[in-house]
C-alpha positions as MATLAB code, in Angstrom:
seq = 'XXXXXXXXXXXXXXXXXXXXXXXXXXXXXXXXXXXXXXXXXXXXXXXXXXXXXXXXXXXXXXXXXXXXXXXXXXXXXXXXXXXXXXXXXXXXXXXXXXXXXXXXXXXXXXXXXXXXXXXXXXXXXXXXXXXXXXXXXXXXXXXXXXXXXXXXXXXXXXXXXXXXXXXXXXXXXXXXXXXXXXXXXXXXXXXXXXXXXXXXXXXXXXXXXXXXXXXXXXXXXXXXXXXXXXXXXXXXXXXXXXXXXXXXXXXXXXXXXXXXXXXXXXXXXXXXXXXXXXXXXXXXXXXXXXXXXXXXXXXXXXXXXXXXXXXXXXXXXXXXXXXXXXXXXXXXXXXXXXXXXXXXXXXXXXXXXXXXXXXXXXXXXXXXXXXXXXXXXXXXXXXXXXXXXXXXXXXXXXXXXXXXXXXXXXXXXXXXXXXXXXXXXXXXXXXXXXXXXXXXXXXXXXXXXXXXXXXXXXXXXXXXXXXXXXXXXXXXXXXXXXXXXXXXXXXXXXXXXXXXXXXXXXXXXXXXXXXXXXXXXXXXXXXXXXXXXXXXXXXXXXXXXXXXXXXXXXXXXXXXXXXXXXXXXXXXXXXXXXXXXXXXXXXXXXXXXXXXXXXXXXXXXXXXXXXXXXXXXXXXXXXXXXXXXXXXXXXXXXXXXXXXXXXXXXXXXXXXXXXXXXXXX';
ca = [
     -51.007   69.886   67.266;
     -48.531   69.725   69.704;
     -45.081   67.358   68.905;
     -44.761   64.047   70.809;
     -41.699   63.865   72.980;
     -40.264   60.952   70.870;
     -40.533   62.836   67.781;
     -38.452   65.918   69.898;
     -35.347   63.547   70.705;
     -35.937   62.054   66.990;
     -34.778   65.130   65.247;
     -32.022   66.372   68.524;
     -30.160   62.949   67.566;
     -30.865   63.812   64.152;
     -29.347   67.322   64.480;
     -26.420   66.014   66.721;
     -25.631   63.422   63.916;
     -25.374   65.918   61.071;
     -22.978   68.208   63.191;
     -20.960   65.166   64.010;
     -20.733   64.183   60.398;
     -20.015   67.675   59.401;
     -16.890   68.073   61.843;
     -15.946   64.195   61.124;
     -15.700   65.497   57.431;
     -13.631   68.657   58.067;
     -11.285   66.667   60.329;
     -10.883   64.197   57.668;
      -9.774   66.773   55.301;
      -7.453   68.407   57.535;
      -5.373   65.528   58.142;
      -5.926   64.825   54.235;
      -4.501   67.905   53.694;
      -1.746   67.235   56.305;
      -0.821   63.536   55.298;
      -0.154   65.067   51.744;
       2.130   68.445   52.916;
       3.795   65.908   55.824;
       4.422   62.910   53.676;
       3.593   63.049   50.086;
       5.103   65.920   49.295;
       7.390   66.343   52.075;
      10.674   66.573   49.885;
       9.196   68.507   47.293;
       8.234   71.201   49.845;
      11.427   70.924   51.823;
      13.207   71.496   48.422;
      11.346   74.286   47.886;
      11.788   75.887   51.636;
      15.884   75.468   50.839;
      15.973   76.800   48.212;
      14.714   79.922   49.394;
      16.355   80.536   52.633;
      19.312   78.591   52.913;
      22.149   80.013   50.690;
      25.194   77.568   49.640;
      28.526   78.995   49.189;
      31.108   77.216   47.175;
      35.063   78.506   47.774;
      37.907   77.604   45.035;
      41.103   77.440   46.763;
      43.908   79.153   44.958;
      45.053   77.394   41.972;
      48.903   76.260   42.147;
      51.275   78.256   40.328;
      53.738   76.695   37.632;
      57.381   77.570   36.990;
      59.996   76.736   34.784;
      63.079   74.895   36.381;
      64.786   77.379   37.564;
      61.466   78.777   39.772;
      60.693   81.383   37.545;
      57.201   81.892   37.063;
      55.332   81.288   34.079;
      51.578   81.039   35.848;
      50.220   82.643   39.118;
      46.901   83.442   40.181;
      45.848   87.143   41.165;
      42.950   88.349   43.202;
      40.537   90.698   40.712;
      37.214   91.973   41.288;
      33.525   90.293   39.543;
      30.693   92.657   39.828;
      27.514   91.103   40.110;
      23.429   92.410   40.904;
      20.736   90.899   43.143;
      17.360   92.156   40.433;
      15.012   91.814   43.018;
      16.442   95.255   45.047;
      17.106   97.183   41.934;
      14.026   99.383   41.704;
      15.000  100.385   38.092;
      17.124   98.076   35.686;
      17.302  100.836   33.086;
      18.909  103.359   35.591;
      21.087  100.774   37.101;
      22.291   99.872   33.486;
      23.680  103.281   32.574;
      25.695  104.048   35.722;
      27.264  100.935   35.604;
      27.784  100.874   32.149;
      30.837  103.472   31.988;
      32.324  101.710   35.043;
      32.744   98.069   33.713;
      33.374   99.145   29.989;
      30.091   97.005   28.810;
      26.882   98.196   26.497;
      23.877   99.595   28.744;
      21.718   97.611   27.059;
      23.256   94.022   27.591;
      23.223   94.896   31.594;
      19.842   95.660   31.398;
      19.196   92.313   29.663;
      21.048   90.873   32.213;
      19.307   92.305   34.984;
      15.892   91.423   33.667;
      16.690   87.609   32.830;
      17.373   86.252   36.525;
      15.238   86.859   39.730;
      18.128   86.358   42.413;
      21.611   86.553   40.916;
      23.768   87.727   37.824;
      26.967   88.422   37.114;
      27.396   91.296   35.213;
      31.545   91.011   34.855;
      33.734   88.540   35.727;
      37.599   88.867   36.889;
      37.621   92.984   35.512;
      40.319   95.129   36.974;
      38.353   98.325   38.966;
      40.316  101.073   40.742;
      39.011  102.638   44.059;
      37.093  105.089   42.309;
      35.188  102.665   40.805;
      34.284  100.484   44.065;
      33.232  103.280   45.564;
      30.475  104.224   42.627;
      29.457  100.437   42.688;
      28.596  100.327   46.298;
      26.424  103.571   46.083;
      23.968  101.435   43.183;
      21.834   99.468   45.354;
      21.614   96.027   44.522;
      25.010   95.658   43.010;
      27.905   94.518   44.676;
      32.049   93.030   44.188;
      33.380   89.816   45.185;
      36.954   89.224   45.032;
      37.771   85.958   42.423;
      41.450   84.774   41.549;
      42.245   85.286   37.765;
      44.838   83.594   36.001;
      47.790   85.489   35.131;
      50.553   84.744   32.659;
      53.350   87.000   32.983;
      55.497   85.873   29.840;
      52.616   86.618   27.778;
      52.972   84.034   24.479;
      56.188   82.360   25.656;
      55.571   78.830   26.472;
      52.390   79.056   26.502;
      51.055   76.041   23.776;
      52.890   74.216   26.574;
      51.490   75.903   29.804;
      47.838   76.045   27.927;
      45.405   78.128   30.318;
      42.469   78.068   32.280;
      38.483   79.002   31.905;
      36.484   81.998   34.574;
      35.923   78.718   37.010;
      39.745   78.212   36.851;
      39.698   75.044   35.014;
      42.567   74.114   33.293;
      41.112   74.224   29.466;
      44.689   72.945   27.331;
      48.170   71.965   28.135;
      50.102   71.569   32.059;
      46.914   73.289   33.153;
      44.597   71.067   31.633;
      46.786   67.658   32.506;
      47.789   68.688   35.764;
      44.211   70.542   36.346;
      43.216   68.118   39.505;
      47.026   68.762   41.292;
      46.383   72.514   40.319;
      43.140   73.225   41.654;
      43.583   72.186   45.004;
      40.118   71.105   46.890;
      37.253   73.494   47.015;
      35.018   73.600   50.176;
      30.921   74.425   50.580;
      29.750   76.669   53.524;
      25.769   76.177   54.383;
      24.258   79.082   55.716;
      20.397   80.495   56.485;
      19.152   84.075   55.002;
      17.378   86.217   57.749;
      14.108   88.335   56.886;
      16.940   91.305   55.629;
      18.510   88.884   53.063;
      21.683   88.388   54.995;
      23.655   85.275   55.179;
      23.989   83.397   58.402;
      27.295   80.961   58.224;
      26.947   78.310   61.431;
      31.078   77.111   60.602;
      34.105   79.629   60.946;
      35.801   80.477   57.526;
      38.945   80.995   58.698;
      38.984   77.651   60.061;
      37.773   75.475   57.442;
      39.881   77.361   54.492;
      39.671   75.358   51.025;
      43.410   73.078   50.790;
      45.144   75.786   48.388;
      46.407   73.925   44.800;
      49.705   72.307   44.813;
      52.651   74.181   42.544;
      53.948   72.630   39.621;
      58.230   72.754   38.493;
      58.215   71.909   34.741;
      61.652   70.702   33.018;
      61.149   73.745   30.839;
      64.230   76.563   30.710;
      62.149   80.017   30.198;
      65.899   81.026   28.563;
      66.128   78.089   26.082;
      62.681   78.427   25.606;
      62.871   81.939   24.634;
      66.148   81.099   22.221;
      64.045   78.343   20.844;
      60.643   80.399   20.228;
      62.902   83.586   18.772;
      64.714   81.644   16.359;
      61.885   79.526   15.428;
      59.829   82.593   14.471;
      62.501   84.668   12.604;
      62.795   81.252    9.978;
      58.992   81.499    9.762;
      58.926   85.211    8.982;
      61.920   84.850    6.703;
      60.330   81.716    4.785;
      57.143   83.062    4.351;
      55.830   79.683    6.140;
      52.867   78.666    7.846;
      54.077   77.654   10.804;
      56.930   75.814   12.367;
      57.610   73.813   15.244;
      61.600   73.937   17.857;
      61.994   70.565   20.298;
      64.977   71.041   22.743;
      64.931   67.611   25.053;
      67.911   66.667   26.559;
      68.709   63.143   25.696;
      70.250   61.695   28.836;
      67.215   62.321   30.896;
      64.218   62.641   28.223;
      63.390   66.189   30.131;
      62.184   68.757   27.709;
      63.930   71.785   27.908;
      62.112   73.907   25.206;
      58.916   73.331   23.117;
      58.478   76.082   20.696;
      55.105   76.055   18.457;
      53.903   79.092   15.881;
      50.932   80.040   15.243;
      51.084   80.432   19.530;
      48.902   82.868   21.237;
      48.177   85.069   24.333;
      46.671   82.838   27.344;
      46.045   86.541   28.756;
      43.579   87.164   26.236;
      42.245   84.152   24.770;
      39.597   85.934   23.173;
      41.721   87.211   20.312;
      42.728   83.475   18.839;
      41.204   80.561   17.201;
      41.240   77.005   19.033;
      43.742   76.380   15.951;
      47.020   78.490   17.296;
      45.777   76.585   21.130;
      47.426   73.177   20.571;
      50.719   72.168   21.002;
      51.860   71.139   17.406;
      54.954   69.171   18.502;
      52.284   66.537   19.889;
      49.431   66.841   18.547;
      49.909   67.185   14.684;
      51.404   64.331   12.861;
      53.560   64.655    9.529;
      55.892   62.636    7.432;
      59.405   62.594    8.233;
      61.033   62.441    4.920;
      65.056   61.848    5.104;
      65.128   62.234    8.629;
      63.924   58.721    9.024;
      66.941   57.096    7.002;
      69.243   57.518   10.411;
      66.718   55.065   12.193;
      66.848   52.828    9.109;
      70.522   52.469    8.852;
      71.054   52.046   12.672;
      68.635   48.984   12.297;
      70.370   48.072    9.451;
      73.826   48.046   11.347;
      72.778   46.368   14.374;
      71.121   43.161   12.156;
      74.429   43.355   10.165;
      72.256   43.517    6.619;
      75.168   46.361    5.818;
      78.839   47.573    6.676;
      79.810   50.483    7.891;
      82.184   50.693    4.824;
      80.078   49.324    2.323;
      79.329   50.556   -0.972;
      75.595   50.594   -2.500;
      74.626   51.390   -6.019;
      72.925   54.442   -6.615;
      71.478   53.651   -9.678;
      72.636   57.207  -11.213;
      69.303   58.903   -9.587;
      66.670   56.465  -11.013;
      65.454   53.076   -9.760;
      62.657   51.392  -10.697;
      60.857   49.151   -8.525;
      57.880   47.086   -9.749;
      55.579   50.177  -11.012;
      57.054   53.058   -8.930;
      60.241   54.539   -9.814;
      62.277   56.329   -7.174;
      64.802   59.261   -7.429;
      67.624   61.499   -5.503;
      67.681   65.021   -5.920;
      71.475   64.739   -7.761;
      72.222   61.354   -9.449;
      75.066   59.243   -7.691;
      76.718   55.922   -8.699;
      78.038   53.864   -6.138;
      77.690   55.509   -2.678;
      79.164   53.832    0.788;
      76.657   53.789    4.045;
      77.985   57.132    5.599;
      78.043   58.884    1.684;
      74.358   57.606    1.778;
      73.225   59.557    4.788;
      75.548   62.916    3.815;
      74.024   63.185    0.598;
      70.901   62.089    1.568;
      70.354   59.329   -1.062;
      66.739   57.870   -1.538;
      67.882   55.420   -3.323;
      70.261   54.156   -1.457;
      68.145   53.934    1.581;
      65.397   52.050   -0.479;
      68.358   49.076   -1.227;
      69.281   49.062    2.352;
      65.822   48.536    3.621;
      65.187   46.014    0.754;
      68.284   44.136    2.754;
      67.069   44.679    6.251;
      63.374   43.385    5.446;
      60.328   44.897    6.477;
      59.838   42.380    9.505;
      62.925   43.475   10.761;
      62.456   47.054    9.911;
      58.735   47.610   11.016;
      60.159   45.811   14.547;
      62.801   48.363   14.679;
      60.753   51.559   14.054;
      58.354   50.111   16.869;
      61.301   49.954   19.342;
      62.644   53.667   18.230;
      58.939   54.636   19.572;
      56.744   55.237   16.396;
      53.437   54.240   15.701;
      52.765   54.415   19.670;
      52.406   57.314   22.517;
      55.457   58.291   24.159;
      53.415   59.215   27.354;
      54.581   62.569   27.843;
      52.532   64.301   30.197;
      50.524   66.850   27.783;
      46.918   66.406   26.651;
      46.156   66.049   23.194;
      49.277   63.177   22.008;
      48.681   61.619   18.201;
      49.606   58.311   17.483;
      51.105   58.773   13.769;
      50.586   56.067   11.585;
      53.122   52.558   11.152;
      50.978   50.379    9.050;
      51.806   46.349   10.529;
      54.004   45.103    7.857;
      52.084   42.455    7.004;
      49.848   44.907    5.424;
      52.752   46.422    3.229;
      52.878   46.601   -0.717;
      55.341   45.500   -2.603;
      57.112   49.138   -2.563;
      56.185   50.354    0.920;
      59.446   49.206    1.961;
      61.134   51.223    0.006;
      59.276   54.323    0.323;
      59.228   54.073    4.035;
      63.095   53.534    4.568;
      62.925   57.665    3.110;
      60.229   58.944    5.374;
      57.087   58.326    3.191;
      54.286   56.427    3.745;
      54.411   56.407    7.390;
      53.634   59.292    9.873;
      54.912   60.582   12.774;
      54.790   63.001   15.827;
      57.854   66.025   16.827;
      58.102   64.368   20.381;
      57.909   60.850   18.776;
      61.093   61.965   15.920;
      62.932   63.551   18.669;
      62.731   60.869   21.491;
      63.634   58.450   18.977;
      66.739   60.503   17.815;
      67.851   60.739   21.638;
      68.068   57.143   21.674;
      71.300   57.691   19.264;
      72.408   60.384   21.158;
      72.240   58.713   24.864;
      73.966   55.368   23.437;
      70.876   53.366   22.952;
      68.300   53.937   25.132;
      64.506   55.209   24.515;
      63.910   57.171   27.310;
      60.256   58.326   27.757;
      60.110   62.307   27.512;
      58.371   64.388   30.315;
      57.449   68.014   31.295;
      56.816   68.151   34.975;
      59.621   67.709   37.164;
      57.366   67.908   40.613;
      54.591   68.925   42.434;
      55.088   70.786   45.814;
      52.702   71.663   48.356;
      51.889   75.270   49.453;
      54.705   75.144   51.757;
      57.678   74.072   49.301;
      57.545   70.259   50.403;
      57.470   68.354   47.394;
      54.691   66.276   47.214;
      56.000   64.162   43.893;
      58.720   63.950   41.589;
      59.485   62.451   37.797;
      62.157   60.639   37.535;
      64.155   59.495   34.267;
      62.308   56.446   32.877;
      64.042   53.913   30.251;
      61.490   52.477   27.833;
      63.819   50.185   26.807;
      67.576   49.573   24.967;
      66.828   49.780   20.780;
      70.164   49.879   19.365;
      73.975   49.189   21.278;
      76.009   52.001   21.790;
      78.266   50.883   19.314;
      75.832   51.258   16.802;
      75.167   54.769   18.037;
      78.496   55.520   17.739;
      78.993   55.049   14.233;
      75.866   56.327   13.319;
      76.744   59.649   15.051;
      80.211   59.478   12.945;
      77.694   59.697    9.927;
      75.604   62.340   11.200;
      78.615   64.391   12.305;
      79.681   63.806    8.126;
      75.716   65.738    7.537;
      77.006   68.903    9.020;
      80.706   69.106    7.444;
      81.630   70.315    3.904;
      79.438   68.357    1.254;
      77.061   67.760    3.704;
      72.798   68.279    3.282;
      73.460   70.528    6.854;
      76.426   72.482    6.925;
      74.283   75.142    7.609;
      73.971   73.694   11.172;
      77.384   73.551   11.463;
      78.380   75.391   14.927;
      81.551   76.962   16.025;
      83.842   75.284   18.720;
      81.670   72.036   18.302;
      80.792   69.247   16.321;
      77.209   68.683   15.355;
      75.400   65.635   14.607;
      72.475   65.600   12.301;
      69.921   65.118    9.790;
      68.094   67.182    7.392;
      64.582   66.662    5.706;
      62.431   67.646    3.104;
      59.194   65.713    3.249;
      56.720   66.695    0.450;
      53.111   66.934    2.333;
      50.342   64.742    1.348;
      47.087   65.558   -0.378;
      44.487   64.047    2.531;
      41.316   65.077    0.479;
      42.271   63.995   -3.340;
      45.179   61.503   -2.064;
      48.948   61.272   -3.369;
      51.216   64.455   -2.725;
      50.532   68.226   -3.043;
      52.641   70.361   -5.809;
      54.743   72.682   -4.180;
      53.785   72.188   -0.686;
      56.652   71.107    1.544;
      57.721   70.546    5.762;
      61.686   71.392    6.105;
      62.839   69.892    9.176;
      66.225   69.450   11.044;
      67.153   67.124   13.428;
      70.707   66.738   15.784;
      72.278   66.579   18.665;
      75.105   68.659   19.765;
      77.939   68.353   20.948;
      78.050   65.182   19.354;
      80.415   63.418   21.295;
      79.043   64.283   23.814;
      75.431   65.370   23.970;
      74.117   68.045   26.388;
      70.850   68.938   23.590;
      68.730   66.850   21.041;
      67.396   69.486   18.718;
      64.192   69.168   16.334;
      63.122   71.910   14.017;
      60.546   71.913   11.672;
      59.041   74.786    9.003;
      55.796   74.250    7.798;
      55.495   75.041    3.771;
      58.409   77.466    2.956;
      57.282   79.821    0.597;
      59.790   80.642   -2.969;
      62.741   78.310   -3.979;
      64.350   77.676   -0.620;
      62.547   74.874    0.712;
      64.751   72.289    1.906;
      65.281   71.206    5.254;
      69.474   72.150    4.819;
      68.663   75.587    4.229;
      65.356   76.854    6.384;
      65.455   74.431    9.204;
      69.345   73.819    9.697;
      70.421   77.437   10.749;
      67.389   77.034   13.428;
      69.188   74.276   14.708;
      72.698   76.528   14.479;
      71.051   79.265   16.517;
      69.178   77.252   19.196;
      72.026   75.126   19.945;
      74.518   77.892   19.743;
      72.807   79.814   22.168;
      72.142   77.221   24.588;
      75.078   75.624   25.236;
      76.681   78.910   26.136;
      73.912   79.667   28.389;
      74.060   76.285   29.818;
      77.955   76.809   30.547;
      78.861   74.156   27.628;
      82.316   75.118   26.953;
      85.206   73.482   24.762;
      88.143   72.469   26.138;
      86.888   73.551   29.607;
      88.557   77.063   29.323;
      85.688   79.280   30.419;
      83.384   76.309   31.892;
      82.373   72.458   32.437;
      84.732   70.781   30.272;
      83.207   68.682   27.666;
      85.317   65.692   29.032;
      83.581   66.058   31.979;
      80.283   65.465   29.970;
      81.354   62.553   28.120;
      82.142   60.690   31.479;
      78.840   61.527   33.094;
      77.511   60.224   29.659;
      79.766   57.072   30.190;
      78.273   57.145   33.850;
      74.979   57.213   32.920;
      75.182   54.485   30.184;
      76.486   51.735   33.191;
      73.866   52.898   35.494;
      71.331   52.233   32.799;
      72.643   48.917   31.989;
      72.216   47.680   35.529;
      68.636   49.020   35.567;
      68.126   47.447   32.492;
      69.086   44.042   33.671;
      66.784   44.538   36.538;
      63.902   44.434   34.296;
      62.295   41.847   31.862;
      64.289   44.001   29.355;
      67.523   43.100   30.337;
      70.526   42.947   28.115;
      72.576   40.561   29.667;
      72.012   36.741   29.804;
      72.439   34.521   32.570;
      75.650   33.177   30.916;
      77.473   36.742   30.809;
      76.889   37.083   27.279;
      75.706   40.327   25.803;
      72.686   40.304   23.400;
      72.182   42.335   20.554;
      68.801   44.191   21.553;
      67.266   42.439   18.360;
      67.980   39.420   19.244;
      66.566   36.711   21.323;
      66.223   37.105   24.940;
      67.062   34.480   27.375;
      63.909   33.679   29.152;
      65.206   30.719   31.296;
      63.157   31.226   34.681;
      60.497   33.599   33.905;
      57.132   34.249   34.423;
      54.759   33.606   30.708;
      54.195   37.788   31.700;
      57.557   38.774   31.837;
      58.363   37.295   28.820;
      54.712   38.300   26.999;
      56.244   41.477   28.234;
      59.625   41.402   26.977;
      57.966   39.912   23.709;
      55.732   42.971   23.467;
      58.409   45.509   23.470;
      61.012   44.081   20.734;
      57.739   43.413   19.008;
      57.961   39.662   18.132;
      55.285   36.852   17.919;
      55.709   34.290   21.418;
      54.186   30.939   21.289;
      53.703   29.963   25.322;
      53.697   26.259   26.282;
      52.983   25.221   29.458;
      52.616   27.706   32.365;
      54.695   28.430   35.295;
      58.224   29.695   34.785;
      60.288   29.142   31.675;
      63.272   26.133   31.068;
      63.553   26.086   27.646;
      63.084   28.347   24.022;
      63.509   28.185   20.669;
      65.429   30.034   19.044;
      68.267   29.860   21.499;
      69.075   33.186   23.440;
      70.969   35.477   21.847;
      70.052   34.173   18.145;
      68.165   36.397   15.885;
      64.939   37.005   16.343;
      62.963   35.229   13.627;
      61.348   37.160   10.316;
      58.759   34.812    9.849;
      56.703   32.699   12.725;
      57.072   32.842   16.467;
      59.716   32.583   19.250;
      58.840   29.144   21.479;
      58.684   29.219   25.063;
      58.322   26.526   27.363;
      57.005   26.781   31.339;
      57.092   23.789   33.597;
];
């Protein structure tokens, strides 16, 4: 039976429908498909496409090189070659392995495992020194090639270099003037974008020689390489000759706060870094903290002269080398009856210090100690600065006094003990110690410079005067340090012998000791403030007068001759000449001090003792929070605006107990 023509167009439409649907259903999947590669995953695939043909190429400028101040290097950067492989065009790994293996002096095996571990890239040596020969092998193994790097190089080997520090395979400064000044060393890197054709080559679309990296600035430090090596020589021969475990030589001068020489043992190689323990890295002189021992009675007694709690001429009973106070009892290494201030610091009396503090009071002392610099940063520009410790005297037992007028009980740092000692030397003034005297570009145009930088004015130069007298008595005949006595010049010092503390089972350990020296020469003056310490002497000689002292002897001997220090100006710059630039310096520091909230001077012409009272008549409630801070007394502030009246009145002692009141209208 024969189909009806309705039934016919029935199933065409029918037929026409299911095509329709089938291509409405395939269309809808393509642009599915398409709306997820085009949108939804449209970074993740663009990321991916990249990644694998566009190549990113990051360029270090040249790192800066550093010198000492005289423009003699002590850190450069040379070009050396890093040998690298591409795995995916080295048809065998194994072969590959053993022909390079001979050329960059490592195992066949690790190569191998190097080769094997990434798809795209490895280095196989970084910054290795290869001769022609060599190149020429590398660039016959096919998928291994040389790229030029800069390497660090130190050409003094160990000298300076706990100060200098060095630098990682990326060239970042890792410890010391490379790791402070890293940022100013570096320089800016730049990035070059480029596209990889089918063969693998790189495509750059900007001109290198155009768009060159800015090359790292250079660095001048304050450092002599001479008087370092004088330091660093006669540091180690006491070392070697004590049997010690280490030792540390500061040589700052104390006009300027510049260091001249910082000598630490154990030191090391920055050349080959490899070789040493993170232990001989660190620059001991600011990093490691110790007690001072007798060196600290100089700082006492100059507080104690300035408050006028003893006389230069006074005498002070010694108790015959015992003294009990409340359950400690305190002796001196020889017994002595009655002693006078300067007999006090040439013997070295412990006992006689502990009286004198006992007079000063610890309000008066601890503020004293503050202003000398301890118990805070000095700021010099090295990584890695301690603190030490100067408990708040409110905190103090009924013997710390005593114990910390002869160095125990409190804690300090080489660069904190030797700033503090220039103070004496300079007349009076903390200065704040640096290494870095400036940065110049790649062209020599200096970029920025340090300047001298007063802290602030601890003692008056009187005071420094007379305690210099005393330290002068240290060196001469029945001195603690006439083994630091030097020819043609008088030298002004202090010894120490500080027994170490037990930090795991507390109190002191038997028969472990730190010798140290401290002066300033010539003592009149002062071209060099000295600091030497020996870390546990081995054997009977121990003290500070007989390790440390002829350290001092040598180091200062040596220096001022280099330096063209010569008495009675017959072969050189006359010490006169020194003392008046010294004289020079002192009135240009007292007019810079009276331009800041530390001034000296009060509106009335009168001269203040620097621990007294300020006059704070028209200031701002900073300034004088400010001026508070740094003589480290209590302020109560009434009012705000400027100030128009105090209490105590200026130039009054500061008070031991409660606050100075300050009024603002």
């Amino acid at each position: 039976m024969r189909k009806r023509p309705a039934d016919t167009g029935r199933y065409f439409r029918l037929r026409i429908y299911v095509v329709l649907g089938f291509f409405v259903i395939f269309f809808a999947a393509i642009f599915g498909r398409a709306f997820q590669l085009q949108v939804l995953d449209s970074g993740r695939l663009k990321h991916l496409a990249q990644k694998q043909h566009r190549k990113t190429i990051n360029i270090q400028s040249k790192r800066g090189d550093i010198y000492d101040r005289n423009l003699k290097e002590l850190a450069v950067s040379i070009e050396v070659d890093s040998v690298f492989a591409q795995p995916g065009k080295i048809v065998s790994p194994r072969a590959a392995a053993r022909a390079l293996s001979p050329i960059i002096a490592v195992s066949a095996s690790e190569i191998e495992r190097k080769i094997k571990s990434q798809p795209n890239f490895v280095w196989l040596k970084r910054q290795v020194d290869l001769k022609e020969d060599d190149r020429k092998l590398l660039s016959k193994i096919e998928g291994v090639g040389v790229v030029k790097e800069a390497r660090r190089f130190y050409p003094n080997r160990q000298l300076a270099s706990n100060i200098i520090g060095f630098t990682g395979l990326d060239s970042n400064g890792l410890e010391g003037v490379e790791r402070y000044y890293d940022a100013t060393l570096k320089g800016a890197s730049r990035k070059f974008v480029g596209d990889k054709d089918a063969m693998g080559r790189l495509l750059l679309f900007e001109d290198l020689d155009k768009t060159l990296p800015v090359q790292g600035m250079e660095v001048e430090l304050t450092i002599d390489k001479t008087i370092q090596y004088i330091a660093e020589k006669a540091l180690k021969k006491a070392v070697e000759e004590a049997g010690a475990k280490g030792g540390t030589a500061l040589v700052m001068d104390p006009m300027t706060g510049e260091m001249l020489a910082m000598a630490s043992l154990p030191t090391f190689d920055p050349n080959d870094i490899k070789r040493f323990e993170p232990k001989h890295w660190r620059n001991r002189n600011i990093t490691d903290a110790f007690e001072p021992g007798s060196t600290f009675k100089l700082f006492l007694i100059s507080a104690a002269l300035e408050e006028n709690a003893v006389k230069p001429k006074e005498s002070i009973y010694c108790e015959n080398g015992s003294y009990r106070v409340a359950d400690r009892v305190f002796h001196d290494h020889e017994k002595h009856g009655w002693l006078t201030v300067p007999q006090i610091i040439k013997v070295s009396s412990n006992i006689g210090s502990a009286k004198i503090g006992e007079r000063l009071g610890k309000v008066q002392l601890y503020r004293y100690l503050k202003a000398f610099g301890f118990g805070g940063k000095t700021g010099i520009d090295l990584p890695g600065e301690a603190v030490g410790a100067l408990r708040h005297h409110s905190t103090w037992s009924g013997v710390t006094i005593d114990t910390v007028s002869f160095g125990q009980g409190v804690s300090v740092t080489g660069i904190q003990l030797i700033s503090a000692l220039s103070t004496i030397a300079n007349g009076g003034f903390l200065m704040k110690p640096y290494v870095v005297r400036s940065v110049k570009d790649s062209n020599g145009a200096i970029v920025s410079e340090t300047n001298p930088v007063i802290m602030r004015k601890v003692i008056s130069e009187d005071t420094a005067k007379r305690i210099t007298d005393m330290l002068v008595g240290v060196t001469e005949e029945g001195g603690t340090g006439t083994n630091a006595a030097i020819d043609d010049f008088e030298a002004a010092g202090k010894t120490g012998t500080a027994q170490k503390p037990d930090l795991k089972n507390g109190g002191y350990m038997k028969g472990a000791y730190l010798a140290s020296f401290i002066g300033f020469a010539p003592a009149r003056a002062p071209r060099l403030s000295i600091l030497v310490t020996i870390d546990e002497p081995r054997g009977e000689i121990y003290y500070g007068g007989q390790v440390a002292a002829p350290v001092f002897k040598e180091i200062a001997e040596q220096s001022l001759s280099y330096m063209g220090v010569f008495p009675e100006n017959r072969k050189g710059p006359a010490v006169q000449s020194v003392k008046a630039e010294k004289e020079a310096f002192a009135h240009a520091v007292a007019l810079d001090i009276a331009d800041e909230t530390n001034a000296v001077e009060t509106a009335g012409g009168m001269t203040e003792r620097p621990m007294s009272v300020p006059d704070f008549n028209g200031r701002t409630v900073r300034a004088v929070l400010k001026m508070a801070r740094d003589k480290a007394f209590d302020v109560e502030i009434n009012g705000s605006g400027r100030a128009y009246a105090q209490r105590p009145a200026p130039g009054q002692s500061i008070p031991a107990k409660g606050a100075v009141a300050v009024s603002f209208q």
